[in-house]
N, C-alpha and C positions, 0 to 999 in steps of 0.2 A: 412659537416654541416648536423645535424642530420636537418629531417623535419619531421616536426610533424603529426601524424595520424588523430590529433583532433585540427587543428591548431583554429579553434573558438568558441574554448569550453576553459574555467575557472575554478574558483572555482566557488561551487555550490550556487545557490544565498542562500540555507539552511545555509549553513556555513558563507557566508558573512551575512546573519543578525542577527547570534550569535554573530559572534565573537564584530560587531555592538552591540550586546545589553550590551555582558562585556563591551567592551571599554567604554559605556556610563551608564552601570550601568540601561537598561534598561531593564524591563520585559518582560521574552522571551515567546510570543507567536507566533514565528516565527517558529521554528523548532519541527517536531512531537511528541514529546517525553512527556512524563507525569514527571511531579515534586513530584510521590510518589512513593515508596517505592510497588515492586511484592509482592504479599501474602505471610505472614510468614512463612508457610508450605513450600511454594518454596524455600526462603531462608535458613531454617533450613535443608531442601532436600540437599542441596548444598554444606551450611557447612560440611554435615557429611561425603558425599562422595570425599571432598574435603581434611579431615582431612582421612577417611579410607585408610590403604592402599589396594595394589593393584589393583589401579581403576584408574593407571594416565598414561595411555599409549596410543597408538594408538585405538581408536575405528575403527568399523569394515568399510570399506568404505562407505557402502550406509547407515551407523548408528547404533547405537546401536539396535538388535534384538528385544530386552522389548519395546525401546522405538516405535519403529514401529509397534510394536504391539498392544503397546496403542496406538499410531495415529489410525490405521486401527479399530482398535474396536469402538475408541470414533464417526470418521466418520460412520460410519456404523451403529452407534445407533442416530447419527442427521441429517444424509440424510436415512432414513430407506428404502426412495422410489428407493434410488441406489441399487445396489451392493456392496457389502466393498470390498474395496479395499484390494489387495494381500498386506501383509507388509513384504514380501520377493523381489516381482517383480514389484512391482505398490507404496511401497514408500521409497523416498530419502531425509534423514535427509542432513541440507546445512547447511554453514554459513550466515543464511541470506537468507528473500527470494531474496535480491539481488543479493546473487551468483546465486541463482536457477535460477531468469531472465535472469539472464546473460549467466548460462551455457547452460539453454534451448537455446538461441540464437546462442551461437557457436556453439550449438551439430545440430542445421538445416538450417541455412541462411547459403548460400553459396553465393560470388560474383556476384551479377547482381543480384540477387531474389531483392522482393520488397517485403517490412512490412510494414501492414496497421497500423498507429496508431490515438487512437481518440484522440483527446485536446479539450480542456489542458489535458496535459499528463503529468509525472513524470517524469524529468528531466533526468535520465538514459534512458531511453528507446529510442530514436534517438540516441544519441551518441553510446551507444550499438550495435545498429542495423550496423551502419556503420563500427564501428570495424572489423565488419565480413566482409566485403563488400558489406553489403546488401543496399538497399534504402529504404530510412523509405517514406511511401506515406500518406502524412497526411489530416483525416478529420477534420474538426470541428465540434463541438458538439455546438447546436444550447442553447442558455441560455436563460433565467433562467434557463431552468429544468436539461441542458446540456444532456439530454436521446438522443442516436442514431437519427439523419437522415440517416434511412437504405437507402435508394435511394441514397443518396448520398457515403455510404461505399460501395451501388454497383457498384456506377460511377467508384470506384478504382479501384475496382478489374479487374486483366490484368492477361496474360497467366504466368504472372511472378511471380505472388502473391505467398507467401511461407508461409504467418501465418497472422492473424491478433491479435491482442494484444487487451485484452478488460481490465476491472477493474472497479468490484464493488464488495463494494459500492467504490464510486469515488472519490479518491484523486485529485482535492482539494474540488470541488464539495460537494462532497456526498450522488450526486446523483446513483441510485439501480437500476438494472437492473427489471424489470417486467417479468412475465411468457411472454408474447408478445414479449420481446427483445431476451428473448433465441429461442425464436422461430423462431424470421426474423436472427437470424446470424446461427441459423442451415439451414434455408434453402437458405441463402445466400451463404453457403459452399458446400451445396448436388451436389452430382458428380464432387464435385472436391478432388484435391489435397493437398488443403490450413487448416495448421495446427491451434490451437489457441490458446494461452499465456494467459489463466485468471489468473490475479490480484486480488487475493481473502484476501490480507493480512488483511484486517476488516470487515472480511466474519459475525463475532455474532454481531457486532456492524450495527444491521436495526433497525429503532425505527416503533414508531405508531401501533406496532401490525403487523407492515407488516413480514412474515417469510423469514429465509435469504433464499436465492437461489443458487448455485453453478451449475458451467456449466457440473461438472459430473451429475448431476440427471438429464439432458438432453439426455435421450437414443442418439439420432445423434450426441452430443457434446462429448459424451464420450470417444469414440475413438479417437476422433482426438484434446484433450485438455491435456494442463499439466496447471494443476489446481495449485498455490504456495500459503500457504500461513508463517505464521510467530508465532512465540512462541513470540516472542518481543512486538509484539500488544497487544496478548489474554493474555500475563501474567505483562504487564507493564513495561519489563525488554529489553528495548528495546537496553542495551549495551551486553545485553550478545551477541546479533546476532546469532539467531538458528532459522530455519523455516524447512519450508519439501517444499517436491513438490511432488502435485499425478498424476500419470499419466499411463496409460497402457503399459504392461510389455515391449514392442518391444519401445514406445518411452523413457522409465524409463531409459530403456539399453543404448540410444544412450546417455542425457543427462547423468548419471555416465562415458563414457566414458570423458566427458569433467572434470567432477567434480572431477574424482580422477588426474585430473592432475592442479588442480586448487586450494583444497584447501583439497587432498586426504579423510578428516574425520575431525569432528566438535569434539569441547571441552570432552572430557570422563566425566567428572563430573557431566559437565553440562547437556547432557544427561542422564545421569543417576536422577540427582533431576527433572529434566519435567518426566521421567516413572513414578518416584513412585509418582508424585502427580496426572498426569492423573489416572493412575488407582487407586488411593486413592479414586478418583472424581467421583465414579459410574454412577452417576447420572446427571453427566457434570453441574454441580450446577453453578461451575463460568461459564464457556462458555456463559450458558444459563442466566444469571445475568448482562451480559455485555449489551445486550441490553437499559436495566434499568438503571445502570448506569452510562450511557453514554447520557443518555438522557435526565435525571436528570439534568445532568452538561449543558447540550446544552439547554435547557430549563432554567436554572437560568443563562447563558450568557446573553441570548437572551430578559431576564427581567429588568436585568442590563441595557443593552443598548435602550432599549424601548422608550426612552424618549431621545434620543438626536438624531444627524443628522446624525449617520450611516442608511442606509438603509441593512438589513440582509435580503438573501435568504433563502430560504427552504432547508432545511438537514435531506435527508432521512435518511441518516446514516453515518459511521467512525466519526475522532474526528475534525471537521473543521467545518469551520464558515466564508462562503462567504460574505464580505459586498462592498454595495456602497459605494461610499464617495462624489455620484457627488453633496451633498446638505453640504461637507464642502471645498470641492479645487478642483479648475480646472488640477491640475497639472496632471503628466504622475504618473502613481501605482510605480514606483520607486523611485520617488523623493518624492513622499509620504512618502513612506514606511520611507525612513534614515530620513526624518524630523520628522517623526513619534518617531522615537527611539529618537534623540537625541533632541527635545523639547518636547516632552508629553510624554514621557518614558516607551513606548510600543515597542517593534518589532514585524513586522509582517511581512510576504511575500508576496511581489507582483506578481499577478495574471499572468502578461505579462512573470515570469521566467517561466510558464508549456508553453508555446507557442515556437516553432524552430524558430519562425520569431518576435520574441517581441510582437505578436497583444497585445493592450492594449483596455481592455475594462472597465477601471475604476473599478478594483475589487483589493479587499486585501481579504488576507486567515488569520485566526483567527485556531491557534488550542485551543482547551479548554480542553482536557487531562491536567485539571491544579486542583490545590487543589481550596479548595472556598474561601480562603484567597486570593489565588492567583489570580482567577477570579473577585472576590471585588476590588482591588487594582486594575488590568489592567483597570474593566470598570469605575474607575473612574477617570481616568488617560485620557480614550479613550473622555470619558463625556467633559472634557474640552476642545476639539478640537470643535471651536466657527465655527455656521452655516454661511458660506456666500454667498450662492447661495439664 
């Protein structure tokens, strides 16, 4: 009798409150994905080299050449205060920053090590950890603002500690790391051993004026970070599944050891249409536009629901939208959530799925990666869920 690895793990509550919104024909603001269409340039990029031949074969393992090349130039013109990164030894095109988390995690937990992670966290990242052998040592991130209690991620740390996992801006949050946060996890790592996994996949999406920050333009961080993030976010194309990860050449090495036995080399086409629009983009025009409109969209959610009995958090940045709901039902965030969908004809995600242990703190996740049509219609769907506290 086979026994399971992951014997209380599921499907992912992402996919159960899609599949929840077909079945009811609800409005998916549950699952991260945008309901428009990548920039035309990208698609026309893709057409061509999709119709071109000889462009349909294995690309090279750690990625197409050009395309790394434009990764490492673009970084390098919007962290100016880094170094650019080497696009030979320092980066590795993935399917997904999900492979990348993941192969980072096979290519350094070994059996018995311990991974710090903060929560709410993204649903892969414990079951992940364990895969390897490893044990995920979990903090909690204190709310509203959910920003580090460094004291408390020092309390974790043990001779066993092998990496700790950070990400911002913050899925589901969105809450941002501060020059102060990169400061207490550098020197909560100085003289040690302890690797670190930024979660950078909605790295341009900071609003308020605030600038993005990355844990490479951390002189201490840098060495010891593999920084991931994702083309699916920055281009809205969240099916094609392509991202990179950066990291310095000795840790790049071990993650490719994992990667080329996991998913050897990413789409050739699709590669190739992200080079020619990065370097089309001199000027990182979209990159740096995503801010705006992103914030745009979180700002007309957020005007929508004003007037009824959600209570909305603060969102520094990515595409999400924390609310109360203690001013419309007592219930648990999941029993919400499906009566959510199948009588007011919303989907959304409950807060208690980023938690390893259920904590429920009466919160749902909103993504607004949605068109204004779309966003119109969900708030007033949401509008009708009547105050009874």
């Amino acid at each position: 009798m086979l026994q399971s690895k992951l014997p209380d793990v599921g499907i992912s509550i992402f996919s159960q409150m899609t599949l929840l919104a077909q079945q009811t024909g609800a409005i998916n603001l549950a699952q991260g994905f945008p309901d428009y269409d990548p920039p035309l340039a990208l698609r026309e990029a893709l057409a061509r080299h999709a119709l071109a031949p000889g462009g349909h074969q294995y690309a090279p393992m750690p990625g197409l050449p050009r395309l790394r090349q434009a990764v490492a130039a673009q970084v390098a013109r919007l962290q100016a205060d880094a170094p650019a990164p080497d696009p030979d030894t320092e980066v590795t095109i993935t399917a997904g920053a999900t492979e990348a988390l993941y192969g980072v995690l096979a290519a350094v937990v070994r059996p018995g090590d311990e991974v710090i992670i903060l929560e709410p966290a993204y649903d892969l990242y414990g079951p992940a950890v364990r895969l390897q052998g490893g044990v995920p040592r979990y903090v909690r991130l204190p709310a509203p603002s959910f920003r580090p209690d460094w004291d408390a991620v020092r309390a974790a740390l043990s001779p066993r500690t092998r990496l700790i996992m950070v990400n911002s801006p913050h899925n589901p949050s969105g809450a941002v790391f501060s020059a102060a946060d990169w400061n207490a996890l550098a020197a909560l790592v100085a003289g040690t051993d302890v690797l670190v996994l930024s979660d950078e996949v909605y790295e341009h999406l900071v609003f308020d004026g605030v600038p993005p920050r990355s844990a490479r333009q951390h002189p201490a961080l840098r060495a010891r970070s593999f920084v991931l993030s994702s083309f699916g976010k920055t281009y809205h194309a969240t099916g094609w599944k392509v991202g990179y990860c950066l990291a310095p050449s000795a840790l790049s090495a071990e993650l490719r050891r994992v990667h080329q036995f996991v998913t050897f080399s990413v789409s050739t086409p699709t590669q190739h249409a992200l080079a020619d629009v990065l370097a089309a983009d001199a000027t990182d025009e979209h990159a740096r536009g995503l801010a705006g409109f992103y914030q745009a969209k979180r700002d007309e959610f957020a005007g929508l629901l004003a007037s009824t009995g959600w209570d909305l958090l603060p969102v520094p940045g990515g595409y999400f939208q924390l609310a109360s709901y203690g001013r419309l039902s007592a219930k648990g965030d999941l029993h919400l959530a499906e009566e959510l969908a199948r009588t007011w004809g919303v989907a959304v995600v409950p807060v208690s799925a980023f938690y390893h242990d259920g904590y429920d703190a009466g919160l749902v996740r909103f993504c607004f990666a949605k068109n204004p049509a779309t966003l119109r219609a969900a708030a007033a769907c949401l509008g009708q869920v009547p105050v009874q506290l």
